[in-house]
C-alpha positions as CSV (number, residue, x, y, z in Angstrom):
1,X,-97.9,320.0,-44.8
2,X,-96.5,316.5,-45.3
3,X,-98.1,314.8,-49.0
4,X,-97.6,310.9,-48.0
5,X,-96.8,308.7,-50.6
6,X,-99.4,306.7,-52.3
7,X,-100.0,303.5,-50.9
8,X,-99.3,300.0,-52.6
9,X,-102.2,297.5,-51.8
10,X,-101.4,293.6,-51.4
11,X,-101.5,291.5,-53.9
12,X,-102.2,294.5,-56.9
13,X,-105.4,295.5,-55.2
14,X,-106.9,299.0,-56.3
15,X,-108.1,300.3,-53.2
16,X,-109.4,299.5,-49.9
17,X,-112.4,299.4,-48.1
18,X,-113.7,298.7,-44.6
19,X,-116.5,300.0,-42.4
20,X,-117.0,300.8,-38.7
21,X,-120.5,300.3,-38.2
22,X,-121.8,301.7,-34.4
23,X,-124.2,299.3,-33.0
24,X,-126.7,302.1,-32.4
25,X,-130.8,300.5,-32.8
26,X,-128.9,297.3,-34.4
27,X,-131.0,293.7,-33.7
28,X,-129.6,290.8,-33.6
29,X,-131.7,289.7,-36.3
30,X,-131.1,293.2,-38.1
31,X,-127.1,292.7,-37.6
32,X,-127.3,289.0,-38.8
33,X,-129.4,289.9,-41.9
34,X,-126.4,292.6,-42.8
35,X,-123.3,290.9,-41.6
36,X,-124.4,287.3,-43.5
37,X,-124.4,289.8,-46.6
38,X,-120.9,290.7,-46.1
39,X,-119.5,287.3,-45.0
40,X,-121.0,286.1,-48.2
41,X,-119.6,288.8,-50.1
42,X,-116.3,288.3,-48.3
43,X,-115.6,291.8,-47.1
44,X,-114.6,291.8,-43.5
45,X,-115.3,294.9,-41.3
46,X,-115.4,296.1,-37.8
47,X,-118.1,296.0,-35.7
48,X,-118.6,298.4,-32.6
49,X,-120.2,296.8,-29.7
50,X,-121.0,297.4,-26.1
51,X,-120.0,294.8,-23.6
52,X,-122.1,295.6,-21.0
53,X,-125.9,297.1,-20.5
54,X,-125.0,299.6,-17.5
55,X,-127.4,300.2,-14.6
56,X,-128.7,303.4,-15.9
57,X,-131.2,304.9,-18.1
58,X,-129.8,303.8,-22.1
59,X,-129.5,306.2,-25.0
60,X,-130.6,304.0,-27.5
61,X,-132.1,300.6,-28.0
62,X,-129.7,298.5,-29.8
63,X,-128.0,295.1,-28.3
64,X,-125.0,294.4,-26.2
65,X,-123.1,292.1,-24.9
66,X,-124.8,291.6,-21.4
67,X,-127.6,289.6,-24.0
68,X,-126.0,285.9,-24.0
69,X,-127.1,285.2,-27.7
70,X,-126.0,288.9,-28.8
71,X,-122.1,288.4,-27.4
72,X,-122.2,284.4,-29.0
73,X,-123.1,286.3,-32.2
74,X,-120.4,288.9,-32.4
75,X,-118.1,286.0,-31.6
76,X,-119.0,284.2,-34.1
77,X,-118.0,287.3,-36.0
78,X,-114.7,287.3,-34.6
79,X,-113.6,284.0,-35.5
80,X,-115.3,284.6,-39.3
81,X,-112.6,287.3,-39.5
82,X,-114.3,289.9,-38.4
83,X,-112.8,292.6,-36.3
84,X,-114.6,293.5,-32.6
85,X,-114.1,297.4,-31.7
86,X,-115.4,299.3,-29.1
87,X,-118.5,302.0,-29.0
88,X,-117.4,302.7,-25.4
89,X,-118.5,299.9,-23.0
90,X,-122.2,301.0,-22.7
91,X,-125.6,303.4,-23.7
92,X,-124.9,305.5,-21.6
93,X,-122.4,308.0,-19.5
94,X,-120.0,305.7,-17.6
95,X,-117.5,306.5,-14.4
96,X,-114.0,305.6,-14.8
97,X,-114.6,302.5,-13.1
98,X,-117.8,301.7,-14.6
99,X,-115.4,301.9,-18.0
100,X,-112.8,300.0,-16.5
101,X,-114.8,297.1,-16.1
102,X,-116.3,297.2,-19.5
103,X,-112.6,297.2,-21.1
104,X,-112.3,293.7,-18.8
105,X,-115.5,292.4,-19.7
106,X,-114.4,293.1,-23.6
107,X,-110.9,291.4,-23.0
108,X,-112.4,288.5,-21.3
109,X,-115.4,288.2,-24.3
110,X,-113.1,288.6,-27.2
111,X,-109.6,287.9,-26.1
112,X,-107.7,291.1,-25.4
113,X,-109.0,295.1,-25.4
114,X,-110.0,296.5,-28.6
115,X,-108.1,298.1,-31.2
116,X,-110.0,300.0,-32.7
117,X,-112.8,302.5,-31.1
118,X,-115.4,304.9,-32.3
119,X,-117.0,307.4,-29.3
120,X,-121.1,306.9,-28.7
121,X,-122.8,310.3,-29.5
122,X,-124.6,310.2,-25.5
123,X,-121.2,309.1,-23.2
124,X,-120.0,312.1,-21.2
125,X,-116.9,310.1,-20.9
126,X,-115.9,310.7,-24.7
127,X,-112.0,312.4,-24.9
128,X,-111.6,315.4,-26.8
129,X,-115.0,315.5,-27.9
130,X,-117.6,318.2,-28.8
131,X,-115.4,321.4,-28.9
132,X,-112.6,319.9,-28.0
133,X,-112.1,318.3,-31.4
134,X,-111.0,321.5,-32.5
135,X,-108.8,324.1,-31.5
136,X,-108.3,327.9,-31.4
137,X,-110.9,329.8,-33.7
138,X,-112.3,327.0,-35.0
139,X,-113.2,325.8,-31.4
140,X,-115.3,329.1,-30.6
141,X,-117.0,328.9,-33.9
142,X,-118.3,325.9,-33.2
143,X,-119.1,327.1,-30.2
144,X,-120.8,329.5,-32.0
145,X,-123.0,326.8,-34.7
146,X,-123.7,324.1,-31.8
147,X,-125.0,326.8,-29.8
148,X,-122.7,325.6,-27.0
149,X,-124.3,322.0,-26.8
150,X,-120.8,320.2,-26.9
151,X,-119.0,323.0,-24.5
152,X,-118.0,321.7,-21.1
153,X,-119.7,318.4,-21.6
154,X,-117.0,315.8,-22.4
155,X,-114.1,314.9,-19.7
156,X,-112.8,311.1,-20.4
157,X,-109.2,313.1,-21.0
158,X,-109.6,315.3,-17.8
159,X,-107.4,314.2,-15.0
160,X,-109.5,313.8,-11.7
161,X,-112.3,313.9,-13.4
162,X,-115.0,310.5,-12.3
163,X,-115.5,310.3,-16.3
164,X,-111.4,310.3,-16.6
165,X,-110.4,307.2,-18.4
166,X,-107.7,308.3,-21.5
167,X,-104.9,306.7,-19.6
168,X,-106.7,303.5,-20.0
169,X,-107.4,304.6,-23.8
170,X,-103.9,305.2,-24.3
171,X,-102.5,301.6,-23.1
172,X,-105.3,299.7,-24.0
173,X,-106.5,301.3,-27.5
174,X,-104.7,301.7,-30.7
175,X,-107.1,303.8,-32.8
176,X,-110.0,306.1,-32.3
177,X,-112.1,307.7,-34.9
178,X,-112.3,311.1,-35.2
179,X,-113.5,313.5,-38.4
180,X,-116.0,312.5,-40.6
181,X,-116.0,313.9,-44.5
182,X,-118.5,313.4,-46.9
183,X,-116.5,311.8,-50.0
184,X,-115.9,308.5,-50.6
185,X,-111.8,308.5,-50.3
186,X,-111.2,308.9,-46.7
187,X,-107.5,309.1,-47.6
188,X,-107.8,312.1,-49.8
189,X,-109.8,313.8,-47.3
190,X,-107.5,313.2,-44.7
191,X,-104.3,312.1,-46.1
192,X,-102.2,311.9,-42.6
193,X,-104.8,309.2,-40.9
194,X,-103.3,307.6,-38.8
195,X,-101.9,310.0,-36.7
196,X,-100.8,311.1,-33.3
197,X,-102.0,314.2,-32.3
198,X,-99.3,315.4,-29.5
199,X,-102.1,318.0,-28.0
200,X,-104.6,315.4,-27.0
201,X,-102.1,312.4,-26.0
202,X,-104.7,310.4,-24.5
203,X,-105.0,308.8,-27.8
204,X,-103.0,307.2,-29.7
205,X,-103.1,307.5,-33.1
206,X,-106.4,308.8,-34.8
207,X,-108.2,308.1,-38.0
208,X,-111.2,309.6,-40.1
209,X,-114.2,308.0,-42.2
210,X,-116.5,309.0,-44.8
211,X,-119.9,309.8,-44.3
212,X,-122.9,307.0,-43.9
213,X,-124.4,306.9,-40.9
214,X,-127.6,305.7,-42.2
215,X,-128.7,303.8,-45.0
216,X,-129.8,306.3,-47.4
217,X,-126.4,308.3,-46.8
218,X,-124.1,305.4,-47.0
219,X,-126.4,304.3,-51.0
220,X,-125.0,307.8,-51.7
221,X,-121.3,307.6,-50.6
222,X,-121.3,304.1,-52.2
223,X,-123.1,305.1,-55.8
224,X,-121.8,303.9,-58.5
225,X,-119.9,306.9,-59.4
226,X,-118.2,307.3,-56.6
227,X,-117.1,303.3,-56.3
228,X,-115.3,304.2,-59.4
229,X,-113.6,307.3,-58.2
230,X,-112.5,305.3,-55.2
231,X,-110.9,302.7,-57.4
232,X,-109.1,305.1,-59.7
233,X,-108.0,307.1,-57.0
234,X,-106.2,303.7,-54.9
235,X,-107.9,304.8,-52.2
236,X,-109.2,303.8,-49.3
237,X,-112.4,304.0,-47.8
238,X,-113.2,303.6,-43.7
239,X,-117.5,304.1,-44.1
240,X,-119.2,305.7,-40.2
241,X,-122.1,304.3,-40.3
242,X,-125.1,302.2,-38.0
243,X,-126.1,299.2,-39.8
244,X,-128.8,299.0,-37.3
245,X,-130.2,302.5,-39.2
246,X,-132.0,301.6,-42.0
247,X,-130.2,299.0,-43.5
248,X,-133.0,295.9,-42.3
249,X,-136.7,296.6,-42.5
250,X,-137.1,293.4,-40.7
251,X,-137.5,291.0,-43.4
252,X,-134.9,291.8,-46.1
253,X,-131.4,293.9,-46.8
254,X,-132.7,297.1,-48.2
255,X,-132.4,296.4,-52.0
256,X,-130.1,299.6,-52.8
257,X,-127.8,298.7,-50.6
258,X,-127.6,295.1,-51.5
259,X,-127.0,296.2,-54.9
260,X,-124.4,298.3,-54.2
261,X,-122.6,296.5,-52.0
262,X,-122.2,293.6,-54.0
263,X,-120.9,295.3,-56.9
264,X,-117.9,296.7,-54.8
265,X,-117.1,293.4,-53.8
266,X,-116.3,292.3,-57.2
267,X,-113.8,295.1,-57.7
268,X,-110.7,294.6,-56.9
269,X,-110.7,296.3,-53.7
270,X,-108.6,295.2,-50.3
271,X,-111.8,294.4,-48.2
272,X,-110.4,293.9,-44.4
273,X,-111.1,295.5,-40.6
274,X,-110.0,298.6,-39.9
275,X,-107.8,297.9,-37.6
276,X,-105.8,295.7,-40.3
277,X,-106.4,298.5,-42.7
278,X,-104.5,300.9,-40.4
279,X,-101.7,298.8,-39.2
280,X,-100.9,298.2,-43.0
281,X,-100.9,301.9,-43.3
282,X,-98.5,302.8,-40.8
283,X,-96.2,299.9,-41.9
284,X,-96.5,300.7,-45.2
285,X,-95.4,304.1,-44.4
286,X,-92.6,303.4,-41.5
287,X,-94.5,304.5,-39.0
288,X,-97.2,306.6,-38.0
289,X,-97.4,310.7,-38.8
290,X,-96.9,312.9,-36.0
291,X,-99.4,316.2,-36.9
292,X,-98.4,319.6,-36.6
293,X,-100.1,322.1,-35.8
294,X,-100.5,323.6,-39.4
295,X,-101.5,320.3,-40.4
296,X,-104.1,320.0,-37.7
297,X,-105.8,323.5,-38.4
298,X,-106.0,322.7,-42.0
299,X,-107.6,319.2,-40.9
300,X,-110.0,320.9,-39.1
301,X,-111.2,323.7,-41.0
302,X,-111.6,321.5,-43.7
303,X,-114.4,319.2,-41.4
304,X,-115.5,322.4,-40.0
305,X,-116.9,323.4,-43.5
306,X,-117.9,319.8,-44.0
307,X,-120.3,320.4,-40.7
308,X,-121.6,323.3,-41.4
309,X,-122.7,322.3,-44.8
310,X,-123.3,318.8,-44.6
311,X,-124.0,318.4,-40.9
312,X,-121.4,315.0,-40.3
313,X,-120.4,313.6,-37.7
């Protein structure tokens, strides 16, 4: 397995740190409340969003796009340096044309597709998903744990298919988010992010996060402790999580996170989108890795265990 060499942050910065946060039961007014806290913090991050509110029944409650004051806000974000990614284009499963359509509607709202992309738990149209983010063994034993729930179900890298849309992933789409680990360092839990995976070449190049998909579980991957590991380790951290879970209870920031979050920012971290975080990567490193198929088993036995015990996502 190849052992990348340590990364040198602009400017003498310590580590990095950025966050793609999945517009999942996110407000407007929730979203404002948590993004004004970052602007003002100056940490700039991603935001997912969904371009369109498709014609059928929605997975989740949360805001897109198709709401006038919603798609002024996120580009309003955009132009405060915030980057716009993609959550795939609705709530729900969308047909290749359906997605097609939400990738123009997202060009002609934020001026070109998105670079960066994170899959929407419900969407049947999600590449290499369910068992097909692993391979061989590990494939049937998760099989096995899901009880089958993510067998068959997932066909936006199936040719033919009405779901099939990777060819329009690949050209359109830089990076799509894969593994998530529980630790704070995303890079020491998966060193070779990003990478191009050769068996699954709808996608580009993939990367990983660490674990905080709600409130409560993001206070603990960003504890005190483990802000401090971060730094000493010059790592970098890309946090999953859904600001719209947790993080507002429709009057305030919740306090813990506030607190935490405001103490990272006055560390000496490299506080940008993740799609700036990952082009500096690959151009730090001459280009991006090309797994092998060692590399990937180890990759994914290591998130396997992760699953099992700490059920991410």
């Amino acid at each position: 397995m190849v052992t990348p060499s340590p990364i040198r942050w602009p400017d003498g910065k310590t580590f990095a740190f950025t966050v793609f946060d999945d517009p999942d039961s996110q407000t407007l007014a929730g979203g404002q409340a948590v993004y004004g806290l970052l602007e003002e913090l100056g940490l700039r991050t991603t935001k997912g969003i969904w371009p369109v509110r498709g014609p059928r029944e929605p997975s989740d409650h949360g805001g897109t796009c198709a709401e006038a004051d919603y798609a002024a806000w996120a580009q309003q974000l955009q132009r405060a340096g915030f980057e716009i990614g993609l959550h795939n284009v609705t709530l729900h499963t969308s047909t290749r044309e359906e997605t097609a359509a939400g990738l123009a509607r997202f060009a002609e709202l934020f001026g070109g597709p998105p670079k960066t992309f994170a899959h929407h738990y419900f969407c049947q149209e999600n590449l290499y998903w369910g068992e097909g983010r692993l391979s061989g063994w590990r494939r049937s034993l998760y099989n096995v744990l899901t009880r089958g729930s993510g067998k068959n179900q997932f066909f936006g890298h199936v040719e033919g298919h009405p779901y099939f849309w990777g060819d329009l992933c690949r050209d359109q789409i830089t990076y799509v988010r894969n593994f998530v680990f529980p630790g704070i360092n995303t890079l020491r839990e998966s060193p070779l992010f990003p990478y191009h995976d050769p068996a699954r070449p709808y996608v580009r190049y993939w990367y990983g996060s660490s674990e905080g998909s709600n409130c409560s579980r993001a206070c603990v991957t960003l504890s005190e402790a483990n802000q401090d590991q971060l730094e000493a380790e010059n790592g970098a951290c890309i946090l999953y999580t859904h600001f719209g879970h947790g993080y507002w209870d429709g009057k305030t920031v919740d306090p813990r996170f506030r607190e935490l979050i405001t103490r990272l920012s006055r560390k000496g971290g490299w506080f940008v989108p993740v799609g700036t975080l990952l082009d500096y990567m690959i151009a730090q490193r001459g280009g991006a890795h090309t797994i092998t198929d060692a590399e990937r088993a180890a990759l994914e036995r290591r998130w396997l265990w992760h699953k099992i015990r700490y059920g991410t996502a």
